[in-house]
PLY file of the C-alpha trace (Angstrom):
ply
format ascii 1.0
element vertex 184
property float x
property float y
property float z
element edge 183
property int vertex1
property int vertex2
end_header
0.00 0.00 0.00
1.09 3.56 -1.15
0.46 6.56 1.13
2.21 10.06 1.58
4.06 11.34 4.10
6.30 14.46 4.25
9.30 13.99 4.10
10.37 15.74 7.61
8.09 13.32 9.16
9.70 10.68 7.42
13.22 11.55 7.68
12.45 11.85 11.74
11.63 7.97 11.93
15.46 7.92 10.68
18.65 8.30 12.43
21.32 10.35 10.30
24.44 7.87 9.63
26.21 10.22 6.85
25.28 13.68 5.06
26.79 15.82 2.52
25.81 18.93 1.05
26.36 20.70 -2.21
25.96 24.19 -2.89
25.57 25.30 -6.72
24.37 28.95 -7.75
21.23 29.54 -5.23
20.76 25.87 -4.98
21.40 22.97 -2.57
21.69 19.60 -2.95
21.65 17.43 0.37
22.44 13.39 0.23
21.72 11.60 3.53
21.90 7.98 4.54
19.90 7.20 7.18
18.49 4.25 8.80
15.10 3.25 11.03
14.94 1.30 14.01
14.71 -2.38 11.76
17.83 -1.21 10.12
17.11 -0.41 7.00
19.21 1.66 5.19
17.95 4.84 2.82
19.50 7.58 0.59
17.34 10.93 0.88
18.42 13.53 -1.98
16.99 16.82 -1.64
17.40 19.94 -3.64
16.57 23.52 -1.97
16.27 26.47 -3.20
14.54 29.84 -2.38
11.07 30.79 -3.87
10.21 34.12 -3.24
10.03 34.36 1.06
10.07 30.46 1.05
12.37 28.09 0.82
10.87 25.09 -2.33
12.82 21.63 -1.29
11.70 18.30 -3.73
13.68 15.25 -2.19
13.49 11.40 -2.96
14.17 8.31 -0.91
16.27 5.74 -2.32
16.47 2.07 -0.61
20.06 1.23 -0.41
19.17 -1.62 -2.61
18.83 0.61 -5.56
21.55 3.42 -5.20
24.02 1.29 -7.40
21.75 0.56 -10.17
20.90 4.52 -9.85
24.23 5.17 -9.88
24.51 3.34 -12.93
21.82 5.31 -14.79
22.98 8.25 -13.38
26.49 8.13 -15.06
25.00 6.40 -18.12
22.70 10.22 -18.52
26.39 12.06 -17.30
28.49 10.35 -20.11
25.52 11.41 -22.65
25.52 14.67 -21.63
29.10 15.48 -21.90
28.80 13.94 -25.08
25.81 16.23 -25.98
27.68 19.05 -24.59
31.03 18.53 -26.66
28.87 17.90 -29.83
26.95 21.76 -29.29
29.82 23.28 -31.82
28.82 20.55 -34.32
25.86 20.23 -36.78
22.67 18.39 -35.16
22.88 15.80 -38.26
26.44 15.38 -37.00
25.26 14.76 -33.40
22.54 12.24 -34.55
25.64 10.07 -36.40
27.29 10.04 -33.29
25.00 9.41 -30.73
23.87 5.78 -32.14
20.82 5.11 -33.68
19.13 3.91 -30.23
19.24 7.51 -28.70
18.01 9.03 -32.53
14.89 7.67 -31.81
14.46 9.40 -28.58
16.21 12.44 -29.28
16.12 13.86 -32.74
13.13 16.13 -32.01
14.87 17.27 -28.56
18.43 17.92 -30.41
16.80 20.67 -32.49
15.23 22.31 -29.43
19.13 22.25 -27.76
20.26 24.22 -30.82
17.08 26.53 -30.93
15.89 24.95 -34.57
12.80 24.53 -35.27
11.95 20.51 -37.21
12.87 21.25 -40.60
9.65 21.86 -43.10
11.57 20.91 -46.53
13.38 17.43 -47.26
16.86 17.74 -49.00
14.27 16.19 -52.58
12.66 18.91 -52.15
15.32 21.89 -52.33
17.03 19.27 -54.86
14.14 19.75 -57.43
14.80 23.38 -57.29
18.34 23.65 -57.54
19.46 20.50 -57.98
23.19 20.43 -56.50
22.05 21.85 -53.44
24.42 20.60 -50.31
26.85 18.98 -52.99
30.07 19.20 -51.80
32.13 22.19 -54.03
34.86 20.83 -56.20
38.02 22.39 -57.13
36.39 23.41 -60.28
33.33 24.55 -59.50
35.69 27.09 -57.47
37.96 28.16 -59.72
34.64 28.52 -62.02
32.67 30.19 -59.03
35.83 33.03 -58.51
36.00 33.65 -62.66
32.64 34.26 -63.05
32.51 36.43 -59.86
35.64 38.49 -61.26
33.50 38.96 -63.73
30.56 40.80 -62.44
27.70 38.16 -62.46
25.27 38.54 -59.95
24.35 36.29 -57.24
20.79 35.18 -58.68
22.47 33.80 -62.43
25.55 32.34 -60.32
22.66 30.18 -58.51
21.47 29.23 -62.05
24.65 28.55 -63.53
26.13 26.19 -60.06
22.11 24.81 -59.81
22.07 26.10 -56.07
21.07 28.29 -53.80
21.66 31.79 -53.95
22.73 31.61 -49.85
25.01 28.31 -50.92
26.95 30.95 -53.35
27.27 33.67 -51.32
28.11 31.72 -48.45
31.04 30.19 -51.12
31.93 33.72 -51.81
32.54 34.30 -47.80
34.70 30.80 -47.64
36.56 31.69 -50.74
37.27 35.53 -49.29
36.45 36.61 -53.17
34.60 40.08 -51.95
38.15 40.91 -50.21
40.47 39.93 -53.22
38.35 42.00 -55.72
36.16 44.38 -53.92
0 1
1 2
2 3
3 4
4 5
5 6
6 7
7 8
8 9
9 10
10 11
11 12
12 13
13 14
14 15
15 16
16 17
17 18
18 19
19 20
20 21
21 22
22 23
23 24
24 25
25 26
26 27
27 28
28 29
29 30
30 31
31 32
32 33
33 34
34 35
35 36
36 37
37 38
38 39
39 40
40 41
41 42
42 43
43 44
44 45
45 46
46 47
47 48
48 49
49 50
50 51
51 52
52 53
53 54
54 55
55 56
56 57
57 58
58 59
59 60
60 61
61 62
62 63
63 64
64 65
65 66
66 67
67 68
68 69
69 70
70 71
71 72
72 73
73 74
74 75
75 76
76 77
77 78
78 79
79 80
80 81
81 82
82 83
83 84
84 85
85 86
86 87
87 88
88 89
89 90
90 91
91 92
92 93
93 94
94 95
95 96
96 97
97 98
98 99
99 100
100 101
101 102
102 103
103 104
104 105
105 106
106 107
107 108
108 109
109 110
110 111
111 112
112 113
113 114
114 115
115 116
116 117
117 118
118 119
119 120
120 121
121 122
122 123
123 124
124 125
125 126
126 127
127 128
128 129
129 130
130 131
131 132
132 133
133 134
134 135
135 136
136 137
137 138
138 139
139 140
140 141
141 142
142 143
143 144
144 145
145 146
146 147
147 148
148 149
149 150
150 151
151 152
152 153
153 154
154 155
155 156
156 157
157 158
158 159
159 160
160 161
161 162
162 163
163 164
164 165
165 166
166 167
167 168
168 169
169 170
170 171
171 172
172 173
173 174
174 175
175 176
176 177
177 178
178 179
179 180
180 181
181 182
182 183
């Protein structure tokens, strides 16, 4: 059977063996083991933090039983967060590749909300029937071709035509190639 009790009242049926505390920003983080008269052994964890005049504490009791196997997860969701964390710099389609295709399932709608993207509302078919070497990689010759053409004066809108792109794939070119600052 399930019932509630607060936690004070419940941590006072407990005698304290061990506690730590950890203080981060305006929040605290408390870990107690404590056991009860038939010597059973518990992990509280409880957060506080000030809300408004009063002080807002959410804790959990852990049987001793089941701290390792929370451990476990718990450095399981740590490793994936660094891992998340070191990946920010790089392209979410580069973060799905690396996280495994387990986590894609879970994640790729939450990866986009990391970054601030919205889902995307065209498929790479879809820009491809409009210009139809859209996020091709650039050859060699396509920028030679790219800085000749430039040098001579044709506008961003016919260089789309001519490369079958995007006129934001050219001038972004332009940028990586430094062609305004050679010849403007």
């Amino acid at each position: 059977m399930f019932y509630y009790k607060p936690i004070e009242t419940f941590i006072m049926e407990f005698r304290n063996l061990f506690s730590d505390c950890v203080g981060i920003g305006n929040r605290e983080y408390v870990f107690d083991i404590v056991v009860n008269s038939e010597e059973n052994l518990k992990l509280i964890i409880s957060e506080n933090q000030p809300a408004g005049v009063r002080i807002y504490q959410n804790s959990i009791c852990v049987p001793i039983e089941d701290v390792k196997t929370i451990r476990d997860a718990l450095n399981k969701s740590l490793k994936r967060i660094d891992k998340i964390t070191r990946m920010r710099s790089h392209s979410s389609s580069e973060i799905f590749e690396n996280l495994g295709t387990n986590v894609r399932i879970i994640y790729k709608e939450e990866i986009g909300v990391i970054y601030g993207q919205s889902p995307k509302s065209y498929t790479l078919d879809d820009k491809r029937k409009t210009h139809a070497r859209a996020y091709l990689p650039w050859s060699v010759d396509d920028d030679e071709k790219l800085e000749k053409l430039f040098c001579d004066g044709i506008n961003t809108k016919e260089l789309a035509e001519i490369f079958q792109r995007n006129p934001g794939a050219i001038i972004s070119r332009v940028k990586k190639l430094e062609l305004w600052e050679k010849y403007e």
